[in-house]
BALOBA-1460 file (C-alpha; in Angstrom, 3 decimals):
// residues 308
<rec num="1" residu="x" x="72.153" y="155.174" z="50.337"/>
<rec num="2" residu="x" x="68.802" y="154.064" z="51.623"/>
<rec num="3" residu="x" x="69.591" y="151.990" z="54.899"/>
<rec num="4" residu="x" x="66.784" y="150.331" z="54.870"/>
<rec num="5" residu="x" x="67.138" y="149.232" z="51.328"/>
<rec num="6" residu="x" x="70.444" y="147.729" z="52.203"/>
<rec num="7" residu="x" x="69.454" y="145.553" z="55.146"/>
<rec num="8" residu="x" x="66.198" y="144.376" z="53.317"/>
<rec num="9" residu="x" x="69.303" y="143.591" z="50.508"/>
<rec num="10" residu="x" x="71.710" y="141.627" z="53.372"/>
<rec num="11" residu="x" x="68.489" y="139.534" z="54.289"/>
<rec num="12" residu="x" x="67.491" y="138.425" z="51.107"/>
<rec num="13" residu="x" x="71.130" y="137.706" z="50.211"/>
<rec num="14" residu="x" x="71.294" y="135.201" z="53.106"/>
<rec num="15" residu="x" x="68.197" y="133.935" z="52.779"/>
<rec num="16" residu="x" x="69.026" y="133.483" z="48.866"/>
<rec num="17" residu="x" x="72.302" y="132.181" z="48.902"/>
<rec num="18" residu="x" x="73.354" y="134.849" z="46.605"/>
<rec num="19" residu="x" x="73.382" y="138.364" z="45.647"/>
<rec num="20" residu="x" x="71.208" y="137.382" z="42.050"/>
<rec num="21" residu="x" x="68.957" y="136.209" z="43.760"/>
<rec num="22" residu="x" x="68.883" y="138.445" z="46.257"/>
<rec num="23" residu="x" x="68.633" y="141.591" z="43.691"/>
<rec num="24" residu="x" x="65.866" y="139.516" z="42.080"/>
<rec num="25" residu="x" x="63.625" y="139.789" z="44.815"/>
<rec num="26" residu="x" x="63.855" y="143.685" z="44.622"/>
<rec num="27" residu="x" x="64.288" y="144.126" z="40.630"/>
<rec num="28" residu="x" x="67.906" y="144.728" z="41.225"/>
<rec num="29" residu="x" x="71.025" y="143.808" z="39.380"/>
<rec num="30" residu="x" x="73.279" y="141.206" z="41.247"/>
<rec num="31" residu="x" x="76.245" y="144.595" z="41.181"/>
<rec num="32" residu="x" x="73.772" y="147.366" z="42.460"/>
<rec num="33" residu="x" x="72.595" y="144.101" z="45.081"/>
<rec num="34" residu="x" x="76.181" y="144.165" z="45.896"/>
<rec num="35" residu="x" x="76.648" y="148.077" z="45.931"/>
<rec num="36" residu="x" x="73.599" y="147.827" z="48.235"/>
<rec num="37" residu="x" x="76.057" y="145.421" z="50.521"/>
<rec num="38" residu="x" x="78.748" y="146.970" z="50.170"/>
<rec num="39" residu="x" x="77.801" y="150.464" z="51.621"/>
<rec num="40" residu="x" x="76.198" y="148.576" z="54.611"/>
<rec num="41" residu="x" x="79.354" y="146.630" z="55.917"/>
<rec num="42" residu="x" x="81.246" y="150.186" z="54.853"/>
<rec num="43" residu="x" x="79.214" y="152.250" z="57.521"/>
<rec num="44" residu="x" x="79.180" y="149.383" z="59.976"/>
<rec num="45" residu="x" x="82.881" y="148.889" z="59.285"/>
<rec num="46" residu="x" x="82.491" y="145.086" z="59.849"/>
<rec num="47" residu="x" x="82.532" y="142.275" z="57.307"/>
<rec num="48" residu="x" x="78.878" y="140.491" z="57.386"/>
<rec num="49" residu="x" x="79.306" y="138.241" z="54.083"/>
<rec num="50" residu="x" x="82.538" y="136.695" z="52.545"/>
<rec num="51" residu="x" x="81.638" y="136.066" z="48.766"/>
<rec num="52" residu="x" x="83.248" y="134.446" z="46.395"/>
<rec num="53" residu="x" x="82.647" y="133.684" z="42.751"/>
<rec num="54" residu="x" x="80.932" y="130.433" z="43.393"/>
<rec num="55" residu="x" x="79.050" y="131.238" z="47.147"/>
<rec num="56" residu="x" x="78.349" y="133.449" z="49.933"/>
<rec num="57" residu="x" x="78.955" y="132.322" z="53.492"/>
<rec num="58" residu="x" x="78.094" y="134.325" z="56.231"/>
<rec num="59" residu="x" x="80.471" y="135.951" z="59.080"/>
<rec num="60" residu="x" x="80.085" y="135.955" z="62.810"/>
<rec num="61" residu="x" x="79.074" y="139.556" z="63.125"/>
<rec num="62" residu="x" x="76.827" y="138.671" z="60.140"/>
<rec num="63" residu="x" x="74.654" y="136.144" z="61.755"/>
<rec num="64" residu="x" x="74.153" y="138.333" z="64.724"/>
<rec num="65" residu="x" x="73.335" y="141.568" z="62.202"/>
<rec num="66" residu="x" x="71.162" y="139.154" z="60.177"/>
<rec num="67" residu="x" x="69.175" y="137.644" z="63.556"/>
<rec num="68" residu="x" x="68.516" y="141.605" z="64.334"/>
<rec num="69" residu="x" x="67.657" y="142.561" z="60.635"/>
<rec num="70" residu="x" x="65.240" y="140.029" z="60.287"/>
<rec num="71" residu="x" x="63.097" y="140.689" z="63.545"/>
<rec num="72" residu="x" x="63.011" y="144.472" z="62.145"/>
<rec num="73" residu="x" x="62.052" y="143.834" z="58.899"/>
<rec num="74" residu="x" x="58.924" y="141.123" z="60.425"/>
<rec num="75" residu="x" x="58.102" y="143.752" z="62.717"/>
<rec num="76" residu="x" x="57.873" y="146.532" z="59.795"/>
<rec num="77" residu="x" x="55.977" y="144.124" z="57.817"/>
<rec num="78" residu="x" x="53.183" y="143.452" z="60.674"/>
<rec num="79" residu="x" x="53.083" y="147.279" z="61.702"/>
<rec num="80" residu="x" x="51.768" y="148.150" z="58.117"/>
<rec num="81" residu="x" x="49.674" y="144.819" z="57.870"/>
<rec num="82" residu="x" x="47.967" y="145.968" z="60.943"/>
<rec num="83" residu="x" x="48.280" y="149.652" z="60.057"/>
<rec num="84" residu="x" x="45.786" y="148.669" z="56.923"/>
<rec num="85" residu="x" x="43.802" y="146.413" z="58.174"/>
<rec num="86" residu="x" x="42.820" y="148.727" z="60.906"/>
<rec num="87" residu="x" x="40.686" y="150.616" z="58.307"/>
<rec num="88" residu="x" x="39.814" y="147.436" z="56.345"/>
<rec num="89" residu="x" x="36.583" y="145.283" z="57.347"/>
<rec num="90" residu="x" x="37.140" y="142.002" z="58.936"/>
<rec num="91" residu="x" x="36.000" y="139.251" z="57.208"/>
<rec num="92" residu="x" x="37.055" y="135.621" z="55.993"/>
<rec num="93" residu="x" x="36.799" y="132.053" z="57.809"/>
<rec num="94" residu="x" x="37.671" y="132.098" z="61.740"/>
<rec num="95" residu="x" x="38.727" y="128.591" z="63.724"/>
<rec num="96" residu="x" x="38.626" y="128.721" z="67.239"/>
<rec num="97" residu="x" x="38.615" y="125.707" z="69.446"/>
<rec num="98" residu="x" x="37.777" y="125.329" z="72.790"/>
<rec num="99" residu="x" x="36.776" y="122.542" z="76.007"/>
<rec num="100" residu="x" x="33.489" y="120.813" z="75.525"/>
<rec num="101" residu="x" x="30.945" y="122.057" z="78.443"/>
<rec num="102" residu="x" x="33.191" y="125.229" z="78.390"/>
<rec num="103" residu="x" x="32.386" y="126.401" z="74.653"/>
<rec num="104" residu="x" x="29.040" y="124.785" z="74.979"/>
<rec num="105" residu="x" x="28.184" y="126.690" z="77.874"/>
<rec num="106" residu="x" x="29.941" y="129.778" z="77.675"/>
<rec num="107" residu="x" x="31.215" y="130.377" z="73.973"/>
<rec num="108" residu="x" x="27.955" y="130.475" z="71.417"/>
<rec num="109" residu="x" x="26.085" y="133.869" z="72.782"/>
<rec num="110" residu="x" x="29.713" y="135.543" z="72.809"/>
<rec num="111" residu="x" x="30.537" y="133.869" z="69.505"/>
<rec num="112" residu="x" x="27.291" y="134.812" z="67.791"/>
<rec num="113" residu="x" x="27.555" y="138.535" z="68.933"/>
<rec num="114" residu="x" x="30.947" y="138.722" z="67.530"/>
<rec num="115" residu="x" x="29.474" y="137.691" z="64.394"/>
<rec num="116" residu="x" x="26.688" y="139.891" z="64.393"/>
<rec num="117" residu="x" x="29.329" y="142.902" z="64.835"/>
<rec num="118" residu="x" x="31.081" y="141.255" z="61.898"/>
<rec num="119" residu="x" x="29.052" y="140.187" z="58.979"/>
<rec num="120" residu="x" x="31.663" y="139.308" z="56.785"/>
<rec num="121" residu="x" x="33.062" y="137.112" z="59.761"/>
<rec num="122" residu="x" x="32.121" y="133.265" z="59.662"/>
<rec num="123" residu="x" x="33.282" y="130.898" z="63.003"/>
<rec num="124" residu="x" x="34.306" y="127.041" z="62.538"/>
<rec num="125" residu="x" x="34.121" y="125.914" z="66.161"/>
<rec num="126" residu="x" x="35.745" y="123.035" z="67.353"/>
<rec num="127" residu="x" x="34.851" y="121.531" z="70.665"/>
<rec num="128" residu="x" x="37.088" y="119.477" z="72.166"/>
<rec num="129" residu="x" x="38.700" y="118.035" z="75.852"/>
<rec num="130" residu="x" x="41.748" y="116.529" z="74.535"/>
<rec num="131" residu="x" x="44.745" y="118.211" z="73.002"/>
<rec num="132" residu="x" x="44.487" y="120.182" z="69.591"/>
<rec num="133" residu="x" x="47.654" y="121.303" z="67.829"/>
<rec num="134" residu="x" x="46.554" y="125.297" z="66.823"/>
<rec num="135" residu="x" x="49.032" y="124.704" z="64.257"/>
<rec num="136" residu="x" x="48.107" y="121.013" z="62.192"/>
<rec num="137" residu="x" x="44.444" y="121.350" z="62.932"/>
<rec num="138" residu="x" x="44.861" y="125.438" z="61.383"/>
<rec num="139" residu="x" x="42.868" y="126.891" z="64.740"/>
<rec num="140" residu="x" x="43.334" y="130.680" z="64.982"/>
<rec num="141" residu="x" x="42.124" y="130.877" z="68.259"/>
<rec num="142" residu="x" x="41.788" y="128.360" z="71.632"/>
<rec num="143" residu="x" x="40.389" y="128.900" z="74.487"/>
<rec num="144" residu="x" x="41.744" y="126.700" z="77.234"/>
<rec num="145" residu="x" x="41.889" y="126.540" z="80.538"/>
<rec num="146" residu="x" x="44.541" y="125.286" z="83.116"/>
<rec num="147" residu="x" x="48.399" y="125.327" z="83.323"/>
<rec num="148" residu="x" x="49.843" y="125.326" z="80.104"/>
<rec num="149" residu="x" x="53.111" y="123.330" z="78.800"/>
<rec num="150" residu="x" x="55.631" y="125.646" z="77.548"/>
<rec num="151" residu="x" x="55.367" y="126.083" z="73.855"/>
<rec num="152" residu="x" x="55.527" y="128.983" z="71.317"/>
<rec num="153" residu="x" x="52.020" y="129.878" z="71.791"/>
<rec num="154" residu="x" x="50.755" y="133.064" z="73.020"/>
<rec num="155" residu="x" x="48.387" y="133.035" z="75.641"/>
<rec num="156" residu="x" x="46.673" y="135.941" z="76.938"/>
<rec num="157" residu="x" x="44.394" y="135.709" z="80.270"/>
<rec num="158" residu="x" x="40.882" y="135.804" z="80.042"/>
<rec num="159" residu="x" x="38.904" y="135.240" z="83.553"/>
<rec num="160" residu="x" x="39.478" y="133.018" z="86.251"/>
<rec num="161" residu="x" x="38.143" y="129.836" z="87.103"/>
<rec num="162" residu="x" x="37.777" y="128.683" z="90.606"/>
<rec num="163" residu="x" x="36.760" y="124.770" z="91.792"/>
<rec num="164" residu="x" x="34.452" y="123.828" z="94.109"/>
<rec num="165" residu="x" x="33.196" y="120.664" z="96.049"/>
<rec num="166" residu="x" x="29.244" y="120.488" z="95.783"/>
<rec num="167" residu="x" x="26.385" y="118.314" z="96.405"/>
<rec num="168" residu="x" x="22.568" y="118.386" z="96.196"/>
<rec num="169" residu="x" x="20.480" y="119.135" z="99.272"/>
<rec num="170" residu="x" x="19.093" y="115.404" z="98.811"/>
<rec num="171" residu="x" x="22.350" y="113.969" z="98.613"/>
<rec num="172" residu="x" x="23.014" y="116.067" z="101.690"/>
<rec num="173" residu="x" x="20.199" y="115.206" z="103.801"/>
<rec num="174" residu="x" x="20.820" y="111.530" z="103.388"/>
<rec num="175" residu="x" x="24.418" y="111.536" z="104.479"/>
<rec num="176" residu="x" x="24.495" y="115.165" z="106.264"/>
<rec num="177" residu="x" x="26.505" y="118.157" z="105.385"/>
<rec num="178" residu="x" x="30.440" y="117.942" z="105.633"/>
<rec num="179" residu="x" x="32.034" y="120.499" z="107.978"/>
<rec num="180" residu="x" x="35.613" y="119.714" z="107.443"/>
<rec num="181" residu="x" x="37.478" y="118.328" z="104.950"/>
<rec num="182" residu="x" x="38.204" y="115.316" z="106.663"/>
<rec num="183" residu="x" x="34.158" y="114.609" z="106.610"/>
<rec num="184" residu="x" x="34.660" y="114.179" z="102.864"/>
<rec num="185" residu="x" x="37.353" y="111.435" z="102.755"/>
<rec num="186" residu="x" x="34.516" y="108.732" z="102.715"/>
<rec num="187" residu="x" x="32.431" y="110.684" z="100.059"/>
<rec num="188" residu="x" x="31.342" y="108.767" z="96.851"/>
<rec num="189" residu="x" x="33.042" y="111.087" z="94.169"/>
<rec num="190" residu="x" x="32.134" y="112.492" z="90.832"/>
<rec num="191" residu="x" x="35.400" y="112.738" z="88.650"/>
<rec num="192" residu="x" x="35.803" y="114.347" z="85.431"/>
<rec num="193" residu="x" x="38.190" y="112.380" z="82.952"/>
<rec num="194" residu="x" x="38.889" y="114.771" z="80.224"/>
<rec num="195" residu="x" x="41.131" y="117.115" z="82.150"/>
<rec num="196" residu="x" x="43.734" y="118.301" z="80.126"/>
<rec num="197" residu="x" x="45.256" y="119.495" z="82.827"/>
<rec num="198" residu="x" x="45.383" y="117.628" z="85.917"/>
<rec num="199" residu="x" x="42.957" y="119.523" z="88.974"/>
<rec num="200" residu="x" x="43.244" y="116.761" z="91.746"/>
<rec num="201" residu="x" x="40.732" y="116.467" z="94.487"/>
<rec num="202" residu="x" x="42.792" y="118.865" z="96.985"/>
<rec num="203" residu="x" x="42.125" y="121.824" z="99.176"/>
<rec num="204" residu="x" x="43.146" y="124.114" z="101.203"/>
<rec num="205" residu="x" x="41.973" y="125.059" z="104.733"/>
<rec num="206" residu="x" x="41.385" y="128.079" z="106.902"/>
<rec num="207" residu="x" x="44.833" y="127.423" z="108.547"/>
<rec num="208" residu="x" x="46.887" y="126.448" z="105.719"/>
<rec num="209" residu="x" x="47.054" y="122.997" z="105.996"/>
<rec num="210" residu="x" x="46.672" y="121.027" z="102.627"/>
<rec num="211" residu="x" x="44.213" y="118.302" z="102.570"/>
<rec num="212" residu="x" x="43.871" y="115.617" z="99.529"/>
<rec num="213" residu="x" x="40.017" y="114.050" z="99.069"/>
<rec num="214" residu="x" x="40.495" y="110.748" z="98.161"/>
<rec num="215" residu="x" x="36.977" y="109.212" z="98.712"/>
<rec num="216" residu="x" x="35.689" y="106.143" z="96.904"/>
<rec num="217" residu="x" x="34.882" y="107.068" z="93.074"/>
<rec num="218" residu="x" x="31.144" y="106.763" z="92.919"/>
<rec num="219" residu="x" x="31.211" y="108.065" z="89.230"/>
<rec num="220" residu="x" x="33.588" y="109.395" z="86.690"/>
<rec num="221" residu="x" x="33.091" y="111.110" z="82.928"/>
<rec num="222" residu="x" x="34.790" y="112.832" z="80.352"/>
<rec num="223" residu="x" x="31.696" y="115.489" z="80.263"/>
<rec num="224" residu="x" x="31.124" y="117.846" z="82.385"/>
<rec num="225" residu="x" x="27.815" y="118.100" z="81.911"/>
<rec num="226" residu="x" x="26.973" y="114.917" z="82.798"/>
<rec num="227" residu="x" x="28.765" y="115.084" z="85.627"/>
<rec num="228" residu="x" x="26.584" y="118.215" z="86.669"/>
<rec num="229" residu="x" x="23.165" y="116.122" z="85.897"/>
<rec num="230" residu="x" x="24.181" y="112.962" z="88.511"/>
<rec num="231" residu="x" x="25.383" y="115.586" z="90.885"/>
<rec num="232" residu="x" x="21.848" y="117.379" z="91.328"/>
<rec num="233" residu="x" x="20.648" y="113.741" z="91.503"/>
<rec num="234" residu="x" x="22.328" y="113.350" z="94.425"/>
<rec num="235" residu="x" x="24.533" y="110.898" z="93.064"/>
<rec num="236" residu="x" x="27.570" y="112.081" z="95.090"/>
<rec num="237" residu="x" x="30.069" y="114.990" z="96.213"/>
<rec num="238" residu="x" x="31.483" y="116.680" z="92.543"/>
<rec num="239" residu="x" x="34.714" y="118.775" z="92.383"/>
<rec num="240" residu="x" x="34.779" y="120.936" z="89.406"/>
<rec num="241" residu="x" x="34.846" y="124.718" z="87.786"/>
<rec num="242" residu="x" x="32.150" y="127.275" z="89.091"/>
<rec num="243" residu="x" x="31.593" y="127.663" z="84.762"/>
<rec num="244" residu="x" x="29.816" y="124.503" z="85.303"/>
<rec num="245" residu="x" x="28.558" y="124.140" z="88.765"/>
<rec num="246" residu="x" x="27.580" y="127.778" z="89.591"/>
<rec num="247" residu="x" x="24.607" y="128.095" z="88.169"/>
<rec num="248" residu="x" x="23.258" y="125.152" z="89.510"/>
<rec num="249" residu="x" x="24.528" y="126.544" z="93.561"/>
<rec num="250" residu="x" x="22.784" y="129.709" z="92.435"/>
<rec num="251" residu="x" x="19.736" y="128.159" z="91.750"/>
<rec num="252" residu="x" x="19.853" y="126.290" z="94.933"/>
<rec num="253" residu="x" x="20.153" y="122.589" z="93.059"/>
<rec num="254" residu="x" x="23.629" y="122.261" z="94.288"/>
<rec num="255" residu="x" x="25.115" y="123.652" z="97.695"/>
<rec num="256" residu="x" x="28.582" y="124.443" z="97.790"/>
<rec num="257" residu="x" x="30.871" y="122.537" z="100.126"/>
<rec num="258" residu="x" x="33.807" y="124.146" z="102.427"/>
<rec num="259" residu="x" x="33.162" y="127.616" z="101.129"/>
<rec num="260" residu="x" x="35.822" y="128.953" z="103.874"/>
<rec num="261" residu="x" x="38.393" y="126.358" z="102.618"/>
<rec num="262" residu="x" x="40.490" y="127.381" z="99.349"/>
<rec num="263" residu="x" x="40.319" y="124.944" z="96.213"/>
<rec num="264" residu="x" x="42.406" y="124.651" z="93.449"/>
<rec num="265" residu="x" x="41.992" y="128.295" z="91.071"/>
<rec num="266" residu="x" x="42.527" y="128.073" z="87.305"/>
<rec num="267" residu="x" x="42.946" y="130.075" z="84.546"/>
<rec num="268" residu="x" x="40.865" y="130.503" z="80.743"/>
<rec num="269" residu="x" x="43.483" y="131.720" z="78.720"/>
<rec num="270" residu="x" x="43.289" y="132.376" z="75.286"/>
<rec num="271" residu="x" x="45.496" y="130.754" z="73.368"/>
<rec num="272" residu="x" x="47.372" y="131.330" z="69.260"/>
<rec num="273" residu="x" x="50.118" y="130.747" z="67.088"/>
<rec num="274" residu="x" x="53.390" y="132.750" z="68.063"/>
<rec num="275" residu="x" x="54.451" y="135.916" z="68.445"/>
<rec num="276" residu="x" x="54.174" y="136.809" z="64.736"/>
<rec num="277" residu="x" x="51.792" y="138.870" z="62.659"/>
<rec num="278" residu="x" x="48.145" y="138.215" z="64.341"/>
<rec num="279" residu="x" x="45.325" y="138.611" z="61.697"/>
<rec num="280" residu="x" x="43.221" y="141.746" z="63.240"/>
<rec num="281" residu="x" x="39.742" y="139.387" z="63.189"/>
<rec num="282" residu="x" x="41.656" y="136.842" z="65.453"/>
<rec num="283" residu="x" x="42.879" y="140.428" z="67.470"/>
<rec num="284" residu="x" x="39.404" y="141.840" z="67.514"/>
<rec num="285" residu="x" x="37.927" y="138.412" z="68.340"/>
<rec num="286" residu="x" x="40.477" y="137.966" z="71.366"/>
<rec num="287" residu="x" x="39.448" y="141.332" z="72.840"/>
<rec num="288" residu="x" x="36.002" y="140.692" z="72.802"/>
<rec num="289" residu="x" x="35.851" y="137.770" z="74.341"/>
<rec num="290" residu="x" x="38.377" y="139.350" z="77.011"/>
<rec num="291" residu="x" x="35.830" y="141.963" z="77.230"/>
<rec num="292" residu="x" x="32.832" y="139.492" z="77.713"/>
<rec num="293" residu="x" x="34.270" y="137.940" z="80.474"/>
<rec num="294" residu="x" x="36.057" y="141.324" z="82.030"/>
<rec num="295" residu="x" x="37.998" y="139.369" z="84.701"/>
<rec num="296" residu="x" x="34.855" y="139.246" z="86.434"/>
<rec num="297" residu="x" x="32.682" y="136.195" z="84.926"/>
<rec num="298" residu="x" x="29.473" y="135.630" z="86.112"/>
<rec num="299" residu="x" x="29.880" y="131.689" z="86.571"/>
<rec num="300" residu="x" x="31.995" y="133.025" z="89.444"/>
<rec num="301" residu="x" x="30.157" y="134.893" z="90.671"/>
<rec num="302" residu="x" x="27.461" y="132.228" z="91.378"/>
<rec num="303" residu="x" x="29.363" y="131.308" z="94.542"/>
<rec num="304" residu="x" x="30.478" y="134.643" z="96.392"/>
<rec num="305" residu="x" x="29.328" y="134.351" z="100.033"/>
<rec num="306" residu="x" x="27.217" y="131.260" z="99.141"/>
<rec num="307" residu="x" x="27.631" y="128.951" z="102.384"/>
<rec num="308" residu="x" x="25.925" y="125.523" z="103.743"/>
């Protein structure tokens, strides 16, 4: 008898309550559903069900087989899902979320391209600093960035994302260039508020030791942006991701602070639903925006060997 048939059989009857229902489900009678049971506890030689006329109730051994059974039978079902719809053309609605200044200034040219590749493909972004549950708000795809709380997401690394201190030349020439991390304790600061994830005002220097800024806060917003616009006025010292401030360093608006001194590194991850079945346009979507940033993104790149 077809073992395959008779697990898929043991599932359903579990899942069902019954072997009727069970047979149902395949357009077998409740005795050829129990034939189908029978043989399979016969060549395991262990009991998985104990039925009786009224009810089924499930056996030690049973719960363990049916735990095993089920993971097979998911994992058969998403290697012929993805079997067809690697020959199938992507298409149909795709969510994705992701920060504010992040997706703003990072996401659209990568977004549109993907799109371009994929006609049939249309994006509902979602911009956002605060939480977003993938699962109530039906997102297919986040892009985050930080340490993560454990959940059952997936989350598969993008780039990194490395935080600097920076200010601009005017601020600088006014109140002269810090040398040490101890000439920024009395720095007005530039804060961002939105943090998911915490990214305090700390670095590290040259010889390890650990050193928290905790100069009066000049400023503080929930955009990054903004942030970025009083900082080239010479508002104050910012702390914040090379994505944002990089460009600016590059084009000499901003200098970097400490460059021999180690800040706080984070990650963009990409972020969806569980381990299960993973639609191949939120696959194919992943890998190209994996592939767009390559480990190597050019926000951090804005910075290497930059010095004041």
């Amino acid at each position: 008898m077809d073992r395959f048939a008779c697990i898929s059989v043991f599932v359903a009857a579990v899942e069902e309550g019954s072997l009727v229902a069970a047979g149902r489900r395949f357009g077998l009678s409740a005795s050829m559903a129990g034939k189908y049971l029978a043989w399979l506890e016969s060549d395991l030689n262990a009991r998985l069900i104990q039925r009786s006329t009224r009810s089924l109730s499930i056996t030690d051994a049973g719960r363990a087989y049916y735990s095993r059974c089920k993971r097979i039978l998911e994992q058969f079902d998403e290697a012929n899902q993805e079997a067809s719809d690697a020959s199938a053309t992507l298409r149909g609605p795709l969510r994705i979320a992701a920060p504010v200044s992040f997706g703003a200034l990072h996401m659209g040219d990568i977004i549109a391209r993907f799109l371009a590749d994929h006609p049939q493909v249309s994006a509902d972004v979602l911009l956002d600093d605060h939480y977003v549950d993938l699962h109530t708000a039906g997102i297919d795809v986040a892009i985050r960035i930080g340490r993560l709380p454990d959940s059952d997401l997936v989350a598969r690394r993008l780039a990194p994302c490395r935080m600097v201190f920076c200010a601009a030349p005017s601020y600088l020439a006014r109140h002269g260039t810090p040398q040490t991390p101890a000439d920024l304790h009395a720095a007005p600061r530039l804060a961002f508020s939105g943090a998911v994830t915490a990214a305090d005002w700390r670095v590290t220097d040259a010889a390890g030791g650990s050193h928290q800024i905790a100069g009066p806060l000049r400023a503080q917003a929930n955009n990054m942006q903004l942030l970025l616009a009083m900082a080239v006025a010479g508002l104050g010292v910012a702390y914040g991701p090379t994505f944002a401030f990089g460009p600016a360093i590059a084009q000499g608006k901003l200098r970097q602070l400490l460059p021999d001194c180690a800040a706080e590194e984070l990650t963009v991850q990409a972020i969806y639903p569980s381990s299960r079945y993973l639609p191949s346009k939120v696959r194919s979507f992943i890998d190209h925006v994996a592939a767009a940033f390559a480990d190597a993104p050019q926000w951090d790149q804005f910075c290497a060997g930059d010095s004041v």
